[in-house]
C-alpha positions as CSV (number, residue, x, y, z in Angstrom):
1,X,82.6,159.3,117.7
2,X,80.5,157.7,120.1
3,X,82.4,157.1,123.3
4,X,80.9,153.3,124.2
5,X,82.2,153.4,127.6
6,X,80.3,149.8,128.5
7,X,82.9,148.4,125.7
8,X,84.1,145.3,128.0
9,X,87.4,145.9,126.3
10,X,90.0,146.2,127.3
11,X,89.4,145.3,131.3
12,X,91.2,142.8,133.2
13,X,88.0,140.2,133.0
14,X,87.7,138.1,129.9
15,X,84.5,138.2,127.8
16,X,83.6,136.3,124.5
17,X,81.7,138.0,121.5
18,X,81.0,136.7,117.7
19,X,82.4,138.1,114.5
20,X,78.9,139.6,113.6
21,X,78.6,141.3,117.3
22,X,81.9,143.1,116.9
23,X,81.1,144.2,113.4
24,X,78.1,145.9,114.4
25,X,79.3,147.5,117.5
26,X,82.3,148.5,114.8
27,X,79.5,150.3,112.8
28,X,78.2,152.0,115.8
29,X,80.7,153.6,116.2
30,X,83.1,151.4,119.3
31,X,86.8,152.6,118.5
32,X,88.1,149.8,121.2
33,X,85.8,147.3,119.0
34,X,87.0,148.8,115.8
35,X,91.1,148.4,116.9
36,X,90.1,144.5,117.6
37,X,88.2,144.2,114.2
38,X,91.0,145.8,112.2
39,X,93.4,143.6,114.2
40,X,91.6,140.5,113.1
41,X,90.9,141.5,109.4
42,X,95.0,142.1,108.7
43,X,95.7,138.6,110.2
44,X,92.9,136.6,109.2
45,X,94.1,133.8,106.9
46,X,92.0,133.5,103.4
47,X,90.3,130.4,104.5
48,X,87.6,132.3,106.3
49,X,87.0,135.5,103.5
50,X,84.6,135.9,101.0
51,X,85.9,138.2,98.8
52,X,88.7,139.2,100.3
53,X,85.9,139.9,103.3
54,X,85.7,138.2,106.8
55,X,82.6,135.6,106.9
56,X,82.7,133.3,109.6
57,X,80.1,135.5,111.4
58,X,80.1,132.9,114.1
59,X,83.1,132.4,114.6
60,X,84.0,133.1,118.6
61,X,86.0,136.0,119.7
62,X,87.5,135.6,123.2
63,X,89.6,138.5,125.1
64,X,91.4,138.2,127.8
65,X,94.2,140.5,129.3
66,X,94.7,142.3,126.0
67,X,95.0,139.2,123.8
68,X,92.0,138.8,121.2
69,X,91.9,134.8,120.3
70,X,89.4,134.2,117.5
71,X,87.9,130.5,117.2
72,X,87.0,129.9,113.7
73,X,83.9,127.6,113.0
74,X,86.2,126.5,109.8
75,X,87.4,123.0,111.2
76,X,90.7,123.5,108.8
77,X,91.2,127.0,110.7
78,X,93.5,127.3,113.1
79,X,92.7,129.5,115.8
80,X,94.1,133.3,115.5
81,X,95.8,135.4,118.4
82,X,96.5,138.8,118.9
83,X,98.6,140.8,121.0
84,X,97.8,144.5,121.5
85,X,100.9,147.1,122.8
86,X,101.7,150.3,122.8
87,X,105.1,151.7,121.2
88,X,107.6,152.3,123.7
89,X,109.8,154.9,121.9
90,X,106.3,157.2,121.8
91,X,106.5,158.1,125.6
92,X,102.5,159.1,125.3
93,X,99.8,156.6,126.0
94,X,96.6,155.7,124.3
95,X,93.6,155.4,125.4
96,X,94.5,151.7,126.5
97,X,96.5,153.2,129.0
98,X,97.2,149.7,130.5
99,X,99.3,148.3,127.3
100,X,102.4,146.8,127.6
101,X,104.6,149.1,125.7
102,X,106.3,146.8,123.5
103,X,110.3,148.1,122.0
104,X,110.3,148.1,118.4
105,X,114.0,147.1,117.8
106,X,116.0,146.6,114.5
107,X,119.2,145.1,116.2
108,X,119.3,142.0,117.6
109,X,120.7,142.6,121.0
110,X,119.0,145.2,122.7
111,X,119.3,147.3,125.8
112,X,116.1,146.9,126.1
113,X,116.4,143.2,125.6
114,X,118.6,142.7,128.4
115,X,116.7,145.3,130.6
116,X,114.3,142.9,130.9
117,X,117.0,139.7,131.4
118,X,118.5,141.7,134.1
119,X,115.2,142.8,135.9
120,X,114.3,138.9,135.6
121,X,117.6,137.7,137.4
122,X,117.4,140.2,140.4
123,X,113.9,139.1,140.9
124,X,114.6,135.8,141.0
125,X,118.3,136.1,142.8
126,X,116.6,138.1,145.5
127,X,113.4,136.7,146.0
128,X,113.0,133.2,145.0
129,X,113.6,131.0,147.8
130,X,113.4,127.7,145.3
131,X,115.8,128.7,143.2
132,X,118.3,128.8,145.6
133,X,120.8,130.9,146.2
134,X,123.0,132.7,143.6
135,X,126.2,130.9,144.7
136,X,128.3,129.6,142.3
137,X,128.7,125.9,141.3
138,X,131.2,123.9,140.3
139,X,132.7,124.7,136.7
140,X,132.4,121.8,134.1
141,X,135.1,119.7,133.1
142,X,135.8,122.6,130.0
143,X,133.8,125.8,129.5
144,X,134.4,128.4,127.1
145,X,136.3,131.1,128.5
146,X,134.3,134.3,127.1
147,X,136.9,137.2,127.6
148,X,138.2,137.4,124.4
149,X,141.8,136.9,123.2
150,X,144.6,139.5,122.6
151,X,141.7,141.8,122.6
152,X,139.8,140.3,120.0
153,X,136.1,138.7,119.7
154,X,137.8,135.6,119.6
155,X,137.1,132.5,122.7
156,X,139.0,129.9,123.8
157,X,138.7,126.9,125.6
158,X,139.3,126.3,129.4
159,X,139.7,123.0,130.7
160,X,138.6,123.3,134.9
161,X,139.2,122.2,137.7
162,X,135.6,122.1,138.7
163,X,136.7,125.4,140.8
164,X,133.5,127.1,142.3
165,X,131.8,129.4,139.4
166,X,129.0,131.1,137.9
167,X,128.7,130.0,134.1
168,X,125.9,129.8,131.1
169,X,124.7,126.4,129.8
170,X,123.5,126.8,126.3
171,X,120.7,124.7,125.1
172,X,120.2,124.5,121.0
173,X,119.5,122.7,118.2
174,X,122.4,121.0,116.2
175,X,120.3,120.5,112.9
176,X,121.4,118.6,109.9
177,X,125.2,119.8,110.1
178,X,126.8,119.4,112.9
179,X,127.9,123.3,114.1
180,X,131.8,123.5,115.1
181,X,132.9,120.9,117.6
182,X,135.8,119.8,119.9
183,X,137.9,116.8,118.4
184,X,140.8,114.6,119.5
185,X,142.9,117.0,116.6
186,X,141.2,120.4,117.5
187,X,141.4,120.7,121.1
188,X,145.2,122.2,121.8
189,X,143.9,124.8,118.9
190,X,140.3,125.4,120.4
191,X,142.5,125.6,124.2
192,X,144.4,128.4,122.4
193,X,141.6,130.3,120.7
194,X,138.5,129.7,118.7
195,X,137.7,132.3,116.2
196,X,135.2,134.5,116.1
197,X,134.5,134.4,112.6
198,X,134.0,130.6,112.9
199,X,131.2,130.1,115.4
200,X,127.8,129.5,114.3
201,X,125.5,132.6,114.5
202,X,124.4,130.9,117.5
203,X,127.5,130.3,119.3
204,X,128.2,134.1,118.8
205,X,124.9,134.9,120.5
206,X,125.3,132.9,123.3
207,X,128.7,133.9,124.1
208,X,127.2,138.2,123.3
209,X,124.6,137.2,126.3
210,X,127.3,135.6,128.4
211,X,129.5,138.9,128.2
212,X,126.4,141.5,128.6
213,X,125.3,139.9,131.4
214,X,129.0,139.8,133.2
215,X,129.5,136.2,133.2
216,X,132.9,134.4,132.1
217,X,132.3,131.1,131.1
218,X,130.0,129.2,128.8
219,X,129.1,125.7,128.1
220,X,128.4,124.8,124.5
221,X,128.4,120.9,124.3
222,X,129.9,120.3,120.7
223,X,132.7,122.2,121.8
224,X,133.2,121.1,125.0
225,X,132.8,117.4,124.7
226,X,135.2,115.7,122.6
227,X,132.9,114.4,119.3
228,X,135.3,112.1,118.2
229,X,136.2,110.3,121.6
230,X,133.5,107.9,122.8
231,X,135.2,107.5,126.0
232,X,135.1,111.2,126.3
233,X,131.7,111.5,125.1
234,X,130.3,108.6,127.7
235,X,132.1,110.5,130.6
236,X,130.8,114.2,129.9
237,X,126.9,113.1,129.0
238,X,126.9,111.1,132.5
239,X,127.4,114.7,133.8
240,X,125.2,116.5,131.7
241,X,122.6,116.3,134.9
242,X,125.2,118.5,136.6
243,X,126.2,121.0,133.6
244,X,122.5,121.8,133.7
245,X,121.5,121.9,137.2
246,X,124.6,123.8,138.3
247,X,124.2,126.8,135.8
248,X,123.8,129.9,136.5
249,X,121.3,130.3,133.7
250,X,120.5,128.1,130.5
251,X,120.3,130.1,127.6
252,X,117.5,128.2,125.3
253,X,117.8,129.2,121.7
254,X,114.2,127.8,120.6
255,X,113.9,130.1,117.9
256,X,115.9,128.3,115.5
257,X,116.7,124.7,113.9
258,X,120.3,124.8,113.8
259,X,123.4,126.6,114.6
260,X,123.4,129.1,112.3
261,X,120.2,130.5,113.0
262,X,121.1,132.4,116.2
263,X,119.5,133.6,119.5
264,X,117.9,136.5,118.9
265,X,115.2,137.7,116.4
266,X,115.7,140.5,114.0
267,X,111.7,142.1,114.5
268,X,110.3,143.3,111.1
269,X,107.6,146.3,111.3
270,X,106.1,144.3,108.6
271,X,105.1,141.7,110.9
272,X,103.4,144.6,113.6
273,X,100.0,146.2,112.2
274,X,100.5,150.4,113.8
275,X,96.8,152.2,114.0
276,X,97.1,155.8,115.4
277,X,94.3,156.1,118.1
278,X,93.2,159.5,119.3
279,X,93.1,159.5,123.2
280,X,89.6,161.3,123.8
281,X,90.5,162.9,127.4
282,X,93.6,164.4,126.3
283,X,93.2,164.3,122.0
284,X,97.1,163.0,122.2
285,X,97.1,161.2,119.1
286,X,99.3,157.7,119.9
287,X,100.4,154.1,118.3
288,X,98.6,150.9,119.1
289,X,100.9,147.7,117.8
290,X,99.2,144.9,116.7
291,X,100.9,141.5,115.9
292,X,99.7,137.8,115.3
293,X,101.5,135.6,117.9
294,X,103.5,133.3,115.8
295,X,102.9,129.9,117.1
296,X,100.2,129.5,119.1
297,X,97.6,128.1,116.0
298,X,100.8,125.5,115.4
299,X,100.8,124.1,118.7
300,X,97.7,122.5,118.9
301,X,95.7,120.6,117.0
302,X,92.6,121.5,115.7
303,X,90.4,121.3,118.2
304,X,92.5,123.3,120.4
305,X,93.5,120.4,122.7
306,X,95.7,118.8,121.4
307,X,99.3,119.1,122.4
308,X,101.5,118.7,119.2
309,X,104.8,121.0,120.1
310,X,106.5,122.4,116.5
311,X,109.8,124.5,117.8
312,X,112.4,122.3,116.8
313,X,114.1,122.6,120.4
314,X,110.7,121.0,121.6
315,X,110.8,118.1,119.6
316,X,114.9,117.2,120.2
317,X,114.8,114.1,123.2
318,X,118.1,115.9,124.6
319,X,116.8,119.8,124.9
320,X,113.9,117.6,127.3
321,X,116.3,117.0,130.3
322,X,117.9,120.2,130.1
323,X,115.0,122.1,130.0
324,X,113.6,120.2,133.2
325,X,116.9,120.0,135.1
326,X,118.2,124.4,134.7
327,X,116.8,126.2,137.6
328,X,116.6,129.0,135.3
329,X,116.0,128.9,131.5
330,X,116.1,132.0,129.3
331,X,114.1,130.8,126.4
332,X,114.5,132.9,122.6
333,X,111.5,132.0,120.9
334,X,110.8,133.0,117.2
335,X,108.7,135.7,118.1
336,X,109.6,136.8,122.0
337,X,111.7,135.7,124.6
338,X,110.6,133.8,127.7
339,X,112.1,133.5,131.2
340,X,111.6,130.5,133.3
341,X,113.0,129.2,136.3
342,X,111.6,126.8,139.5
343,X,108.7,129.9,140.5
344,X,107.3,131.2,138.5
345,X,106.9,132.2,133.7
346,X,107.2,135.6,132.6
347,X,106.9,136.8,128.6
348,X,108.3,139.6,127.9
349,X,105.3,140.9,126.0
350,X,103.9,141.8,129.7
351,X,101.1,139.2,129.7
352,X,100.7,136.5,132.2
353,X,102.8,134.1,132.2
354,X,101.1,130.8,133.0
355,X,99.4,129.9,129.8
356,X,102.6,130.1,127.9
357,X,103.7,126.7,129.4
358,X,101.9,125.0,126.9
359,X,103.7,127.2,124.3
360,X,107.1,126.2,125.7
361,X,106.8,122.1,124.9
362,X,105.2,120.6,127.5
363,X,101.7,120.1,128.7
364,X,100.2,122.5,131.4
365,X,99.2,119.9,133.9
366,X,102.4,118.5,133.7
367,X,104.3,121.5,134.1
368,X,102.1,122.6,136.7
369,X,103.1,119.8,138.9
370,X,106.9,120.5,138.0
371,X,106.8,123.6,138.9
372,X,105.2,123.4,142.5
373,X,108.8,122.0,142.8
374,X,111.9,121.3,140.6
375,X,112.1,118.1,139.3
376,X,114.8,117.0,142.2
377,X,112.2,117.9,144.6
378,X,109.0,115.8,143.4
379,X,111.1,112.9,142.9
380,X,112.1,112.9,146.6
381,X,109.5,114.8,148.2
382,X,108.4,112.4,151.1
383,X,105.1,114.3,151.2
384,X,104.6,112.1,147.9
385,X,103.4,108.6,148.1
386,X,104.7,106.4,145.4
387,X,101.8,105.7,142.9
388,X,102.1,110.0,142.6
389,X,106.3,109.5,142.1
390,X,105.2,106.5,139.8
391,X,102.5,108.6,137.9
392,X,104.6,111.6,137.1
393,X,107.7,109.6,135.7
394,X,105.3,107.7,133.7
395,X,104.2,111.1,132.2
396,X,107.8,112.4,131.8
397,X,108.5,109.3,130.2
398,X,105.4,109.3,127.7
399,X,106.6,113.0,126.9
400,X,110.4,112.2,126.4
401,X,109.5,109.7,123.8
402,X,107.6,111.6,121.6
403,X,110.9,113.6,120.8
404,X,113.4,112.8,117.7
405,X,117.1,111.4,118.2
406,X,119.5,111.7,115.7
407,X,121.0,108.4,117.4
408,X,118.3,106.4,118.3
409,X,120.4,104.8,120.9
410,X,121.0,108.0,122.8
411,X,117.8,107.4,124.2
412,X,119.1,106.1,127.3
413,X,121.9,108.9,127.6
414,X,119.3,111.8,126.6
415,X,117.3,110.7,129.4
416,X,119.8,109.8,132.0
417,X,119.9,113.5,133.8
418,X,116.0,113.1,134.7
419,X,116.7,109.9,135.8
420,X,119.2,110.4,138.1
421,X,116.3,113.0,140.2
422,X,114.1,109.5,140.9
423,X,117.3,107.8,141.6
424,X,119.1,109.7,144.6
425,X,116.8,108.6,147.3
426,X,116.3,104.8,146.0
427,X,113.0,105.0,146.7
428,X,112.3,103.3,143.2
429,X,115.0,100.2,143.4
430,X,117.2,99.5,140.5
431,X,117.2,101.5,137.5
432,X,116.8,98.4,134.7
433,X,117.4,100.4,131.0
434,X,113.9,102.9,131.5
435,X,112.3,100.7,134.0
436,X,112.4,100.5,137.8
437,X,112.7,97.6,139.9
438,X,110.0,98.5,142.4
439,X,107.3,98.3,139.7
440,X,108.9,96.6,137.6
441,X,106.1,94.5,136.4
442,X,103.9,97.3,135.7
443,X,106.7,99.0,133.9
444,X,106.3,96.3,130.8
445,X,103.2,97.2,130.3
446,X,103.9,99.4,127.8
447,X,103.0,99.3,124.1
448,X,103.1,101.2,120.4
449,X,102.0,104.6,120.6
450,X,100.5,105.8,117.2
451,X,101.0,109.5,118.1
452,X,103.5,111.1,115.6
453,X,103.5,107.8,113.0
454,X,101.2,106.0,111.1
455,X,103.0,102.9,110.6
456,X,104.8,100.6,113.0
457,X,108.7,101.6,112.7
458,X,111.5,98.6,112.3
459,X,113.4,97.3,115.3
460,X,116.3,98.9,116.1
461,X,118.9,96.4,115.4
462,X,122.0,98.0,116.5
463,X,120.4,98.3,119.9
464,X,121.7,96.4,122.7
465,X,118.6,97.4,125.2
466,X,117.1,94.6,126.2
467,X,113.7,93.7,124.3
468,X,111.7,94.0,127.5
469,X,112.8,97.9,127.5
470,X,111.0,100.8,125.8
471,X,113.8,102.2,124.9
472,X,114.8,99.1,122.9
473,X,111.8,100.7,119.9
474,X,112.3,103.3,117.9
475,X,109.7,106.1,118.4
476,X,106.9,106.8,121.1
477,X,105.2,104.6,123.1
478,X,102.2,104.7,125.5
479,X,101.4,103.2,129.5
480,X,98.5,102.5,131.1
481,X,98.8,102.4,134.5
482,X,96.1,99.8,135.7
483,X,97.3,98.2,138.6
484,X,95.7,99.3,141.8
485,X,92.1,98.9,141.8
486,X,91.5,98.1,138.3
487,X,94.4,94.9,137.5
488,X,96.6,92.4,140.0
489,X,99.7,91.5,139.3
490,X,100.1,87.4,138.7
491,X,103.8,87.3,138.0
492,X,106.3,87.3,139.9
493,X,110.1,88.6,139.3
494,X,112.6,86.7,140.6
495,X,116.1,88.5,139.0
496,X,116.9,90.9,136.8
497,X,120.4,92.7,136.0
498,X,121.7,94.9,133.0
499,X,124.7,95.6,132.0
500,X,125.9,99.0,132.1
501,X,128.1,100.7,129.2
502,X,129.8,102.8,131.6
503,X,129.8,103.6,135.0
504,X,126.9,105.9,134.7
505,X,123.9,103.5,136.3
506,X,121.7,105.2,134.3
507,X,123.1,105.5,130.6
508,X,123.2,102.9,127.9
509,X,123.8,99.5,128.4
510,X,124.9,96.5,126.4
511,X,122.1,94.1,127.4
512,X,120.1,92.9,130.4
513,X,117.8,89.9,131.5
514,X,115.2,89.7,133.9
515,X,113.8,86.5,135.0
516,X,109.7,85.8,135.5
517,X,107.5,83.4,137.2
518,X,104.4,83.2,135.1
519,X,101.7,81.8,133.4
520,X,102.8,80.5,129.8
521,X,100.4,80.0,126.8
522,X,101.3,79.4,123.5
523,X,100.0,80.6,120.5
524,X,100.6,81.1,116.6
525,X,101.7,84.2,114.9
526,X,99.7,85.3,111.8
527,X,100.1,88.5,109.4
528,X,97.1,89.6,108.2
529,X,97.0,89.8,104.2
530,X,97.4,93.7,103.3
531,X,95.3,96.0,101.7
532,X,97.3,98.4,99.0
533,X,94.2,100.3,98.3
534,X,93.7,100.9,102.5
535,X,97.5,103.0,102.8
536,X,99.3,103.0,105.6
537,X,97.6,104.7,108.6
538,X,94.8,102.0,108.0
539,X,97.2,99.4,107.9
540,X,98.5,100.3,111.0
541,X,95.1,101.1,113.1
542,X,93.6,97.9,112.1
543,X,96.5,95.9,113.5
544,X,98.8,93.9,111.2
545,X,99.9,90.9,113.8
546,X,97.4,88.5,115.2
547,X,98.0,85.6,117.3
548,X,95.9,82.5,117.1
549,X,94.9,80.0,119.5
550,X,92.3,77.4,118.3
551,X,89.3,79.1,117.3
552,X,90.3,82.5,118.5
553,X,92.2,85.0,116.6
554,X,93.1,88.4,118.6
555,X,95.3,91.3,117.4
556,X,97.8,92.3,119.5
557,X,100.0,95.5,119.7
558,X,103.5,94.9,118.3
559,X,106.5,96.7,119.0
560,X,107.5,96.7,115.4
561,X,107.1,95.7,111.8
562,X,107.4,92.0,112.9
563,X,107.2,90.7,109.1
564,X,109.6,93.3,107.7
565,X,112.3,93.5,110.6
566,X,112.4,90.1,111.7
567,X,113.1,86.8,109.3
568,X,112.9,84.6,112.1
569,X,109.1,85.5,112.3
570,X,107.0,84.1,109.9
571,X,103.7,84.0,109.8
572,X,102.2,80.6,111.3
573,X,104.8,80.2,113.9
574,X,104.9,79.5,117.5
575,X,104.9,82.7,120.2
576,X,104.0,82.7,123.6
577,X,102.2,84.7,125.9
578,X,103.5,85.3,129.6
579,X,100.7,86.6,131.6
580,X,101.6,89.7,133.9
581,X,98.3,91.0,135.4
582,X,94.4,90.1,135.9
583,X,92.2,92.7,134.9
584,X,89.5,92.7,137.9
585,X,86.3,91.2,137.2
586,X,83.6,93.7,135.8
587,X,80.1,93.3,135.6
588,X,80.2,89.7,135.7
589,X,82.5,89.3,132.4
590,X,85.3,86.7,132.6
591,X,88.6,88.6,133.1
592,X,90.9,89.9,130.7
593,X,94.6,89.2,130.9
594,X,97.6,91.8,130.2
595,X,100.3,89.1,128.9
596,X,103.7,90.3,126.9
597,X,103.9,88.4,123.6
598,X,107.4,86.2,123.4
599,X,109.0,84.9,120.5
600,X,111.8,81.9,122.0
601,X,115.0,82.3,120.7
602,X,116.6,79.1,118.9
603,X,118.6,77.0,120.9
604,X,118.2,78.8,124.1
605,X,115.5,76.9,126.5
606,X,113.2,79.4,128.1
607,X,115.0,82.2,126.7
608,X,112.8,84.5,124.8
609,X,112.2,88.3,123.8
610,X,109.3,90.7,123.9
611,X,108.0,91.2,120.7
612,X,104.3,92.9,121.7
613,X,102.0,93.5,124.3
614,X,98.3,91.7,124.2
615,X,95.1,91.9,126.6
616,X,93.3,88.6,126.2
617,X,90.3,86.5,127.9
618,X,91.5,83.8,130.5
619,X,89.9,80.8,128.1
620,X,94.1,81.3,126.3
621,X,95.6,80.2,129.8
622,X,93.1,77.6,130.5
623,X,95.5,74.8,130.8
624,X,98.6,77.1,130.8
625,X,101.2,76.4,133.5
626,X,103.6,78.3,135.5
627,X,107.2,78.5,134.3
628,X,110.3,80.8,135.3
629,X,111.3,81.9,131.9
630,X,114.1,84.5,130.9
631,X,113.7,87.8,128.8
632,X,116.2,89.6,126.9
């Protein structure tokens, strides 16, 4: 065989080929080339064969520190990964001597496995100054006690003292069943002993890592937070910034949907193409392991860009916080586990780290930022001027709401841990239900996002946020932030208060006002006459609400399905526009206003709510006057 030692594979420096380069250097005779091309040809989906033969001759193959990534030309393609390893239980290398030897295990808990774990911890213990130091914090109000009962597998429940020690936060998926919880009836039992045979595959899991890894207690939250006591449930979730950032680690079990599904992945040779390579300096005959990296084509879109996260735990608005408030997160992903913490993203498969972030639910510019820091940090880093504070909670906030809530008002709760970061130094003012006082009037500037839904979604009408909130919508919504340079503020706030469902400031609350000086216009409210044939995405991108003011007709951005969700809109009606900011004259054009739309409610004078958000030319406030009005 030829030997092909100018093969750029597999060195450290990425290079980029076609489909039709590899296959010829696979015919000359390249055995590096040919392990790549045989890689690719037991992965390949059927979209892009012939015949049961690879065709997209053009299609890109990039390689980089032993991944192959092939870009299809097929839009409907998704791209395809590869890992290359060699087989740790050989004890020979290959001729890629540099492989990451990768353990081929049948049973879900590994020495391996926790070889690794352990070698992450000590690193990090020992020489991560951000991470702290590896004293203990305080317990929870209850853990679970770990050490079996009576000499059995079985758990029980400890209700603390908040003594001083080291315990595991778990961080899962409840899916459609709720797993076993903690109620008002259960608890003296659970305090006694909680059988093995009735935890959740996950549960079990948790509570193996927890003993492995010499640690006593654990923190489950269905079983330590009463599910059937609101006043118990209020008190523990206005803590749940402390469960989280006080644990010693924060087992992440992102490889399944629900309880049941457990931690850690039973690995199937089926999913693993083993070639037999023949070293040529020593004629040692070895395995290289090739397997398709489960999710990587599902977390984007298709042009590779787009940042659409599809492991349950990524999508769940309460996995967000803890993720972002652990100092270190072990993550169990479907196909390989992950360790994270405030320096630095390892992969157990050996590879670099950093360009898994995106791969772990959350945008690399965003983590990036996190991570030069902890959260607690870049909230009160006085380095940090306040449009960059600003900036990034606008970000964290965009990202939040993209996530899915059982309870669509826990969206308060869910996101009262991140919260509380911004909060401790005050730099922001008063936390108003998602909004801050300091910028308060850039804050209701938000608007419908269309990511994730192609149709407005009702109001929520068992909420008691305040209509000026985003958290008062169901779903994601979107900010621009153009005050500065581009937009001046022409409102002025002159009050504001919420009231608070508990005593955590920043948790739900049962309502809230704020009070504006502003420009008022008034204007009619029209639905536009559907289109069956168009379907709903159309319906929803060409704008279903317009308001009406003489001659001029301009859509506007509801916050819901105003004709469905709301009888006391009806098309023809007064609303009224309360201008908020000036967009700066460009190129000569008159200026555009950023106003919230208001529908008044009956029998209340200057009382109104927020029902959308509209950018319109200054001829609507031509003869407008200023008013102090009230929102709720």
């Amino acid at each position: 065989m030829p030997d092909h030692s100018d093969c750029q594979y597999p060195q450290e420096r990425p290079f980029m080929s076609t489909l039709a380069l590899l296959r010829s250097r696979v015919q000359q005779g390249c055995q590096n080339c040919r392990l790549i091309w045989q890689g690719i040809e037991e992965f390949a989906d059927d979209k892009v064969r012939e015949d049961g033969k690879l065709c997209d001759d053009n299609a890109e193959v990039w390689v980089r520190q032993k991944v192959v990534n092939v870009t299809w030309t097929q839009v409907d393609s998704s791209p395809l990964r590869l890992e290359f390893f060699t087989d740790s239980n050989e004890g020979v290398f290959p001729a890629w001597c540099d492989l990451q030897p990768l353990p081929i295990v049948s049973e879900p808990a590994s020495k391996a496995c926790f070889d690794t774990i352990r070698r992450w911890i000590d690193e990090c213990s020992t020489e991560h100054a951000r991470c702290h130091s590896d004293a203990s914090g305080p317990l929870p109000h209850r853990v679970i006690d770990v050490r079996g009962v009576s000499g059995t597998s079985d758990v029980f429940l400890y209700e603390s003292h908040h003594e001083a020690a080291r315990y595991i936060a778990l961080s899962h998926c409840w899916g459609r069943q709720p797993p076993l919880t903690t109620t008002k009836a259960t608890l003296l039992e659970r305090k006694f002993a909680i059988r093995w045979t009735t935890l959740p595959q996950t549960f079990q899991d948790a509570i193996s890592i927890t003993r492995e890894l010499g640690v006593q207690y654990l923190w489950i939250d269905s079983l330590c937070i009463l599910q059937d006591d609101e006043g118990d449930w209020v008190t523990e979730s206005a803590q749940m910034d402390q469960v989280y950032k006080n644990s010693w680690i924060t087992i992440s079990a992102a490889g399944g949907a629900h309880a049941n599904h457990g931690c850690f992945r039973r690995v199937s040779r089926r999913e693993i193409l083993v070639l037999k390579v023949r070293n040529q300096k020593n004629d040692v005959l070895s395995s290289i392991l090739i397997r398709k990296q489960i999710l990587v084509d599902a977390m984007y879109g298709t042009t590779g860009t787009d940042f659409v996260p599809t492991v349950s735990i990524f999508t769940r608005a309460w996995t967000f916080q803890e993720r972002l408030l652990s100092r270190r997160v072990l993550h169990f992903m479907p196909d390989k586990m992950f360790w994270e913490c405030y320096s630095q993203e390892l992969c157990e498969c050996g590879h670099a780290a950093a360009r898994f972030n995106s791969y772990l639910g959350m945008p690399p510019d965003l983590v990036k930022f996190l991570k030069r820091d902890h959260i607690r940090a870049v909230a009160n880093d006085p380095e940090l001027d306040f449009t960059d504070i600003m900036a990034q909670w606008y970000t964290l906030v965009s990202q939040y709401v993209q996530r899915t809530l059982t309870f669509e008002t826990d969206k308060l709760p869910a996101f009262s841990g991140v919260a509380k970061q911004f909060q401790e130094k005050n730099k922001l003012g008063t936390y108003l239900a998602g909004l801050w006082s300091v910028d308060l009037l850039k804050a209701l500037l938000w608007y419908r996002s269309v990511k994730g839904t192609w149709k407005y979604l009702p109001h929520l009408s068992e909420s008691l946020v305040p209509s000026w909130s985003w958290a008062s919508i169901s779903g994601a919504w979107e900010h621009d932030q153009i005050m500065g340079d581009l937009a001046t503020e022409t409102a002025q706030v002159i009050d504001f208060s919420c009231t608070l469902a508990s005593e955590d400031p920043t948790g739900a609350v049962l309502g809230g006002y704020i009070i504006l000086s502003g420009y008022l216009a008034s204007a009619l409210l029209r639905f536009r006459e559907g289109d069956p044939s168009i379907g709903a995405r159309e319906r929803f991108l060409v704008q279903d609400a317009l308001i009406v003011q003489g001659d001029s007709v301009r859509p506007f951005d509801a916050d819901y399905l105003l004709e469905e969700t709301s009888p006391s809109l009806a098309s023809g009606q007064a609303v009224y526009l309360l201008q908020i900011a000036v967009e700066n004259n460009q190129d000569g054009v008159g200026p555009n206003y950023f106003a919230l739309v208001l529908n008044r409610i009956p029998n209340s004078p200057m009382v109104y709510q927020r029902i959308g958000l509209c950018s319109i030319p200054d001829i609507w406030f031509g003869e407008a006057l200023r008013n102090e009005i009230t929102i709720v």
